[in-house]
N, C-alpha and C positions, 0 to 999 in steps of 0.2 A: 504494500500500500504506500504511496505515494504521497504524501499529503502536502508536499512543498508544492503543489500546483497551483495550491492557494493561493488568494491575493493576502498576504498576510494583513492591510490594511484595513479590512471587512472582519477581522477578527477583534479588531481593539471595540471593548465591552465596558461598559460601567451604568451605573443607574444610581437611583437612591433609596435599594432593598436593604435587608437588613445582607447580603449575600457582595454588598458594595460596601457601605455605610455601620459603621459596627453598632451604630443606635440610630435606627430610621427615626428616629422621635426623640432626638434631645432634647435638654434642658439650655437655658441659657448660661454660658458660664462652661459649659462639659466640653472636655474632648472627646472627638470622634477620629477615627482610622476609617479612610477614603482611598479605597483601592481602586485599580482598573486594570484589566487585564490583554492578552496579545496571545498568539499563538508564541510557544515555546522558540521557534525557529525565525522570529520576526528579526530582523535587522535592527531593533529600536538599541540605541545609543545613550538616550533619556530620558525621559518622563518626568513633566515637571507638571503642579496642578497651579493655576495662577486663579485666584481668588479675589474679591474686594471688601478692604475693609476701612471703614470710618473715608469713604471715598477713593482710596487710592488705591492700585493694583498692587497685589502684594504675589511674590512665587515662592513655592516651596520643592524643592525636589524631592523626587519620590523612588525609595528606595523597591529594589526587586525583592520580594519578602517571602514568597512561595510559591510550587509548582503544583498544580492539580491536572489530573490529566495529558490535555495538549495544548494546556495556557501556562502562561507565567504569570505571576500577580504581581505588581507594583503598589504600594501606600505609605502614606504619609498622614499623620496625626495632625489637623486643623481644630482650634479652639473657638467653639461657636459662641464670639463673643458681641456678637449682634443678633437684632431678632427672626433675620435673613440673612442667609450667607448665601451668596451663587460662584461658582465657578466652572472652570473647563480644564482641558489638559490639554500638555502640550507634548507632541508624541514629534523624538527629532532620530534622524537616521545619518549615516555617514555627509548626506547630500541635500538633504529635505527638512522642514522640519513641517508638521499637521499640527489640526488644533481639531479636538474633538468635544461637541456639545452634544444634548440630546436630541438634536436634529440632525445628528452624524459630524463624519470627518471634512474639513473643508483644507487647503493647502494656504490660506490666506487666514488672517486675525478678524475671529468671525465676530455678528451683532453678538451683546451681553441676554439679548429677550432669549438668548434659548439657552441659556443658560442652565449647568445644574443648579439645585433650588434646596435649601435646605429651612426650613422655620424651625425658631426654638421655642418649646415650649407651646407647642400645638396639641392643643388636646383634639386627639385621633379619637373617631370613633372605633377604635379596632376589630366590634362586632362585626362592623359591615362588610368587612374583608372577605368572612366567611359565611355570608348573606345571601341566600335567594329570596330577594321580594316579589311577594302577589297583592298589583295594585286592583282596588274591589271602588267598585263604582255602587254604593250600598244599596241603591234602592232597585239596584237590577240584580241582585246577587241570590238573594235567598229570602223570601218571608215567614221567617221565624214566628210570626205574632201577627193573623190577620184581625187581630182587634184593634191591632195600632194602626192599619191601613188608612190612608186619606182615601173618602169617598167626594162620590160625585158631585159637583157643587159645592162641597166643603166651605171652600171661602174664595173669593175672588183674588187677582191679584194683578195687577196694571188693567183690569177693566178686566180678565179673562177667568172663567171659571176651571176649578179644579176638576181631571177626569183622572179614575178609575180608570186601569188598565186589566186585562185578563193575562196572566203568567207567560201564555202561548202569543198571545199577541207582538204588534209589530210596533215600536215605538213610534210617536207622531214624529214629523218633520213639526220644523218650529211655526209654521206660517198654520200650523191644523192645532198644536198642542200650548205652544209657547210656553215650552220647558215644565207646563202646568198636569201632566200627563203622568201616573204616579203607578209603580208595579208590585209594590208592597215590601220589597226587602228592606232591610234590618239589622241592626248591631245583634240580636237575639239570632236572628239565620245567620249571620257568618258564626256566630260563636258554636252554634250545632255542627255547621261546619269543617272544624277545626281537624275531624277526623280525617277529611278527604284532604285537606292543604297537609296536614304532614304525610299523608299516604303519599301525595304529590311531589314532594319532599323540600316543600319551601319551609323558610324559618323566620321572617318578618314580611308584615304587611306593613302597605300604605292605602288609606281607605280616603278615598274623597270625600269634600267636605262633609258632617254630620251636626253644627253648630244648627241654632233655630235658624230656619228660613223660608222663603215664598214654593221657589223653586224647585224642579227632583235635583238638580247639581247642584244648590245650594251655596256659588258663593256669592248670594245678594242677601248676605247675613243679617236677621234681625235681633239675633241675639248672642253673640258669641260666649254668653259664660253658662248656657245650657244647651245639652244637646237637644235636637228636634225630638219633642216626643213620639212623631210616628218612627223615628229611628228607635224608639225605648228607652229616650231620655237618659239624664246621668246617669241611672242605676245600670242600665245596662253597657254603658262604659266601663262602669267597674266591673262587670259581672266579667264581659269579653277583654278586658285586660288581664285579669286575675286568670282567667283559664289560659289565653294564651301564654302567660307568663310559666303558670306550670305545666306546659306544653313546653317550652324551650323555645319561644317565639316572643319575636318584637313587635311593634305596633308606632306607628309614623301616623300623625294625621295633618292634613290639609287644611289651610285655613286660608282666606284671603284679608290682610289686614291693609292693602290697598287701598280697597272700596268699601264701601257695607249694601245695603238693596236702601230700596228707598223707603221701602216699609220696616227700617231698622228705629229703635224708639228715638235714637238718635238723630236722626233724620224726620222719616215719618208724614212723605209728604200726601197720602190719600187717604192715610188715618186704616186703614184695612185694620192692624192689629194692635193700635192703639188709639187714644184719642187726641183730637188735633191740638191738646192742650198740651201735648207733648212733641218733643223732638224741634230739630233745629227750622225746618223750611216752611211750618207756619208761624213761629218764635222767632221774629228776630233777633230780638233780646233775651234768648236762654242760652243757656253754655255750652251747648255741643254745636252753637253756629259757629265757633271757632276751629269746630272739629272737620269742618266741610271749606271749599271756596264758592263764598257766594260775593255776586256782584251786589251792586245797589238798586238793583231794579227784577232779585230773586233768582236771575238767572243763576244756575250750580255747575262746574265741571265733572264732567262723568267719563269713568276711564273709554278710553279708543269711543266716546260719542254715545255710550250705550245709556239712556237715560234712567234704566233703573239702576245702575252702580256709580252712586257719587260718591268721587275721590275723596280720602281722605287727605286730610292737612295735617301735614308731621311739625308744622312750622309751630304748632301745638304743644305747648308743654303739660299738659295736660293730658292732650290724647298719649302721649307718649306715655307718662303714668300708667295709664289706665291700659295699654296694648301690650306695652310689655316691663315696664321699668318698678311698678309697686311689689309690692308682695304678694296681694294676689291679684296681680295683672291679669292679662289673656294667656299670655305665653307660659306663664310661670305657675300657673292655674293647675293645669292637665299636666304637669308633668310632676306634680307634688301627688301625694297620696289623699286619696284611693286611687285615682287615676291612671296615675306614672306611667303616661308614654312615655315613647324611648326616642320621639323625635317630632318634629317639622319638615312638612314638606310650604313652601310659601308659595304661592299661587303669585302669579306675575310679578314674580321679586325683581325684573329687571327696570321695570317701569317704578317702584314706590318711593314716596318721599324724594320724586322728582317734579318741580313745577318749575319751567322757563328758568327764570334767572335764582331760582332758588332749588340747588342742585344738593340736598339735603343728606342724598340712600347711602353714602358711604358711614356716614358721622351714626346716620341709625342703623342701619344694619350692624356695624362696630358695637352699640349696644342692646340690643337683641340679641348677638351671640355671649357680650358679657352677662348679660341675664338670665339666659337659657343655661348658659355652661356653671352659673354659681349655683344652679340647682342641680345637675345634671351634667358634669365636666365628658360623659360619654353621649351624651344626646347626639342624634342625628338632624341636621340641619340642610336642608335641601332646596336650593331656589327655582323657582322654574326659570328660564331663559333659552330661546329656540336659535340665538343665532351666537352669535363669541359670547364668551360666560367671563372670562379670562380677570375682569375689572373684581369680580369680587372672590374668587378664586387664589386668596395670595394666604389663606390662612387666619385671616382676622375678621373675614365677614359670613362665609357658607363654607360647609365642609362638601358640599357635591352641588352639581345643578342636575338639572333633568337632560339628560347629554345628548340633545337633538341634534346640536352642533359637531360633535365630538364622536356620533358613532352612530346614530338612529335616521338619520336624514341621509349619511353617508353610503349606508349600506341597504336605504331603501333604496336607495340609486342606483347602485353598483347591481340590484337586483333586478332592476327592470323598470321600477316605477320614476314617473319623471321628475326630475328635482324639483325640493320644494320649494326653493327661493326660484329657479324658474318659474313655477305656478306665479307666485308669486309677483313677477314681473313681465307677463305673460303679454301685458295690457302694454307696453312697451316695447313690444314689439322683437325682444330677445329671447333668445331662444340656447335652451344646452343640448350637445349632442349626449348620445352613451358613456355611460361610465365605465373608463376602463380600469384596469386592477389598477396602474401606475396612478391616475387619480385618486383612487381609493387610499391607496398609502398616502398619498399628499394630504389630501384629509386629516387622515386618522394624525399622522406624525406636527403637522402643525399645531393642532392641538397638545398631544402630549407631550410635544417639547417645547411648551413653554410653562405644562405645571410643576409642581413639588411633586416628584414621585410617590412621598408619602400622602397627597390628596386624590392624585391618579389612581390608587388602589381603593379609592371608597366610591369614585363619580356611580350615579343611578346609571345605568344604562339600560334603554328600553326602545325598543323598534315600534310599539303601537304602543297608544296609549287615550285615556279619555277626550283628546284633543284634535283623534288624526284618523282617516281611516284603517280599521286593520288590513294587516299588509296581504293576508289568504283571503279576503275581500276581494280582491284587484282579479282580474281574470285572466289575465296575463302573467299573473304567481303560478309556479308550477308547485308542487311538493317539493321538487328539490331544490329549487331554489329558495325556497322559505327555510326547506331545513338548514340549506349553509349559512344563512342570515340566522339562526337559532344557534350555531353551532359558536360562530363567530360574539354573538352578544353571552354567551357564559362562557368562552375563555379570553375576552379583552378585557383590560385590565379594572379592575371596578365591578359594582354588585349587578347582576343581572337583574332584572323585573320582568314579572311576566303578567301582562294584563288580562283579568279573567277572560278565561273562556279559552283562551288563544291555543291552551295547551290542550284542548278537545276541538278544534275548530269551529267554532261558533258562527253560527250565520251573520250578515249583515250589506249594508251597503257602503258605498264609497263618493255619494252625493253629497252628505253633510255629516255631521259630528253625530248627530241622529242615530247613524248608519252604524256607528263603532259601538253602539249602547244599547245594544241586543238584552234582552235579561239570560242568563246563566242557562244549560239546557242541565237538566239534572237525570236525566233519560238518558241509561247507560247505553241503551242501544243506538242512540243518537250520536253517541260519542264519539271521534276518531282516534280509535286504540293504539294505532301506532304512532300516532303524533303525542298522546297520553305519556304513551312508552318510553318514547323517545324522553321528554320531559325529565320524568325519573330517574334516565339516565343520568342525564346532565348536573339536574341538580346534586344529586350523590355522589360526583362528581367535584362538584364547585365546595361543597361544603368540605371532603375529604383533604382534597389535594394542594399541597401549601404550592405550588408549582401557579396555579390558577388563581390562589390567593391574596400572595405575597412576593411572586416571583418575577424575574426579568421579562421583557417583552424587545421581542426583535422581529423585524421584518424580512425576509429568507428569500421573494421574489414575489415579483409585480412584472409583470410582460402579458400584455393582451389581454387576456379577460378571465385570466388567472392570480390570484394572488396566495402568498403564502408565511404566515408567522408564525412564531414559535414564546410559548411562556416557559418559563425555566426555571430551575432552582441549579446548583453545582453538582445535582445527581442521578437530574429527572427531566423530561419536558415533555409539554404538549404542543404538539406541529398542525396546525391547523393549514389543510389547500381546499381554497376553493375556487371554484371553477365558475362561471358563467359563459362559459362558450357551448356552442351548438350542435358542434358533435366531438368525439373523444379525443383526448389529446395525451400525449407522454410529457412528464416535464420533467425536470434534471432539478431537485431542490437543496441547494447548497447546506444544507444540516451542521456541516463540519463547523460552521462558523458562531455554534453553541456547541460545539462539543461532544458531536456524534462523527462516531466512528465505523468501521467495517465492523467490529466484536462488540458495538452496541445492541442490546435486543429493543423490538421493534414492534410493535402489536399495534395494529385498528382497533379502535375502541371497541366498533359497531361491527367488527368481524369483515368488512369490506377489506381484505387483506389479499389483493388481485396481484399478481407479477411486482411485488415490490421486493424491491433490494436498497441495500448500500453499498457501493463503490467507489471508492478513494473520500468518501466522507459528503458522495454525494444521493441522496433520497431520490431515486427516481418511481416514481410513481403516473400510474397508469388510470385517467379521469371519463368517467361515461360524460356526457352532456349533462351539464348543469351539476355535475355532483359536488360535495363537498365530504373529504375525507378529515378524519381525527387519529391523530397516529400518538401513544404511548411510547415514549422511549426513557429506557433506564442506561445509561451512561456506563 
């Protein structure tokens, strides 16, 4: 075996694992040992890491310290004595000298933005590492409790009467139902549930919002410090906390503290569930008008125009008290006992406590995470954001966004479905072609090299979700092509989520957000077994395997409409290829460059174990159309 055929350059390795980094999660003040490694036979001369501190470039040189395998490892001890530390390395040969970041090696002195990334003193949620979330849309899920059911007529809401739905039924479109259309489920039905999610083998939910409200989505909140009684109210918060809890399962809820509905007391402008003596927009002179922006002639701003969600006003010291800074604020509420979730997910976190010239979200989100974490220094904290997340992603403000940007949008694309921000800008007359693998990498890699690897292993990742149509929806989704987008979202790097239903194929449409909010089929025969199956797999998987968890991430090949990476630890990986091409193809995938050898063993997950071999340390595998393989290898 040969292996000096290699570009030794494609070898040099580092991250910020605990397998790079001797404490992924320092304190301020600690030293850490920051290695990187090369093939055994590289030319390198010297290895220096050049880092910045109190502004000015500082370098260290870095000793050769160990051999494993067919790398050598090179580190040097840095004292993490700011509350970010970033650096790169500098890899020099008889002739050349590289500079390698997490965006790779460049021959030139690259931008500092991609820099490696270290925060001290981050409180990690570490749970979510080894996390499969099932995000549950409550009112389609399960009806635990049809005495809690909203009936017909119930109450009105923007002029529109409430309707009763039948289980089998088809959710209205908004212009027949206006979100007022209700199917009985319930914090009571998931908790019965509980049986079938760990059979599933998930181990934290995120459950959309469940605060009092008009709506079945509920985030036009009119009461955020009680749940909706047709959900089962507090009691049954506590009820499905406590058992999930002794189940081995976490619990994330949704809130929007953005907006509130307009039938919130605080607001309260058509009086529906209070009286007009109350709330800010027939009061001008009561004290939640401060909580809102209104003109002087009543007019109110409401987020993206929608007139039942007026914005809140963070310019409010008050509101702020009361959302998240008192003691028993909103945030700090549910996460104290009986309640104790285990996290936030924030509904349009990218827009809040932003108004024109008063550019507020950094200064409050900074204290919403200090308030959250003095209750809960492990809480999950989750923003939504569909396009760069990057601005609140430094450690101090969200521990993950909802990675539409960063892996859900990407690899809708790569699948088939046409990009979203094309849709998007459609009306503009621009248009994107196909997505190739080499795009896909550019995606995925721009993103993760510019976080903290230590935030990179928690991001949510989720390909469908309450907001978008599901992806086996589209008619133009094959099976297999959905499985390699399954296969790809539990082993990149961060928690998987899987949105009800998706793991039994659930009916739906691809017209409006309607379409993705099918209620739950609980009819085994209705179910799709091998996609169930499939599920199982993976999760047991993701929960098991520190490789998937906590381990390196490398890209191995992107040509045509193939891509291929690999998660790692220093004695294990998992080799993800997937394919979107049309008919079969052979491809040659460089393995060596984590550490796979001819006398490495070699196993398909899923038994798909067709003509493959290793030869001088390269994987060459043999692809049907559309397939996506998963290959085990022990070093």
């Amino acid at each position: 075996m040969d292996m000096k055929i290699h570009d030794w350059k494609e070898s040099i390795y580092s991250d910020g694992s605990e397998y790079f980094v001797s404490n992924p999660n320092p304190a301020l003040g600690e030293n850490v040992l920051i290695k990187l490694r090369v093939f055994k036979w590289a030319p390198v001369k010297a290895v220096v890491l050049r880092y910045i501190k109190n502004g000015g470039d500082m370098h260290i040189k870095m000793e050769e310290i160990e051999e494993k395998g067919i790398f050598k490892y090179y580190g040097c001890e840095i004292k993490v004595s700011q509350p970010e530390i970033h650096y790169h390395f500098l890899i020099g040969t008889d002739s050349e000298t590289y500079y390698y970041t997490q965006l790779g090696l460049t021959d030139y002195s690259p931008a500092e933005e991609y820099d490696f990334r270290i925060i001290a003193d981050y409180e990690c949620p570490e749970w979510v590492k080894k996390s499969v979330f099932y995000h549950i849309f409550p009112d389609r899920f399960h009806n635990g409790n049809p005495e809690n059911d909203v009936k017909d007529n119930e109450y009105f809401f923007d002029g529109h009467p409430t309707i009763k739905k039948k289980w089998n039924e088809k959710p209205c479109e908004y212009e027949e139902g206006f979100c007022l259309d209700f199917f009985g489920g319930d914090l009571e039905g998931i908790r019965e549930k509980i049986p079938y999610l760990k059979e599933l083998g998930v181990n934290a939910l995120y459950i959309n919002p469940i605060f009092r409200a008009a709506t079945n989505h509920k985030y036009d909140c009119i009461d955020y410090f009680n749940v909706d009684p047709h959900f089962g109210g507090n009691e049954a918060l506590v009820s499905l906390s406590e058992e999930l809890h002794r189940n081995g399962m976490k619990i994330i809820l949704d809130v929007s503290i953005n907006h509130t509905g307009t039938a919130h007391k605080w607001f309260n402008k058509d009086g529906e569930f209070f009286p007009k003596t109350v709330g800010a927009y027939n009061n001008p002179d009561s004290e939640e008008r401060e909580f809102y922006y209104f003109d002087n002639k009543n007019n109110y701003h409401a987020w993206f125009g929608v007139k039942t969600l007026p914005t809140l006003n963070y310019r409010s010291q008050k509101l702020r008290d009361i959302i998240y800074r008192a003691e028993n604020s909103v945030v700090r509420k549910w996460l104290k006992p009986p309640y104790n979730i285990d996290g936030w997910r924030f509904d349009v976190g990218f827009c809040m406590a932003r108004m024109d010239e008063y550019q507020m979200h950094q200064e409050v989100w900074r204290e919403i995470r200090k308030s959250i974490k003095e209750v809960n220094p492990r809480a999950y904290i989750v923003g939504e954001h569909m396009t760069d997340s990057m601005e609140f992603l430094r450690g101090d403000m969200w521990d993950a966004c909802m990675n539409y940007f960063g892996f859900g949008f990407p690899v809708r694309w790569f699948a088939g479905e046409n990009s979203h921000f094309d849709q998007r800008v459609k009306a503009f007359g621009l248009k994107a072609s196909r997505c190739t693998a080499e795009r896909l990498a550019n995606m995925f890699m721009q993103n993760l090299a510019r976080l903290p690897y230590q935030m990179a292993l928690v991001q949510y990742n989720m390909y469908d979700s309450h907001d978008i149509s599901r992806l086996h929806n589209h008619s133009g989704i094959s099976y297999e092509t959905r499985r390699g987008v399954i296969i790809m979202q539990f082993t990149f790097p961060g928690a998987p989520a899987i949105y009800y239903g998706d793991e039994i194929s659930i009916n739906g449409t691809t017209q409006s957000v309607e379409g993705c909010r099918y209620p739950m089929v609980w009819d085994e025969e209705l179910h799709d077994k091998n996609c169930l199956e499939f599920h199982k797999v993976l999760c047991q998987l993701k929960q098991r395997e520190k490789a998937l968890q906590s381990g390196g991430f490398k890209i191995l090949y992107a040509k045509g409409y193939v891509i291929s990476y690999a998660r790692f630890t220093d004695t294990k990986a998992y080799i993800v290829v997937c394919s979107q091409e049309d008919k079969a193809v052979n491809v040659d995938i460089p393995a060596v460059y984590i550490g796979v050898t001819d006398s490495s063993k070699i196993t398909e997950v899923f038994g798909r174990f067709r003509n493959t071999c290793v030869q001088n340390g390269i994987l060459k595998v043999e692809l049907q159309p559309y397939e996506c393989l998963l290959y085990e290898v022990i070093f």
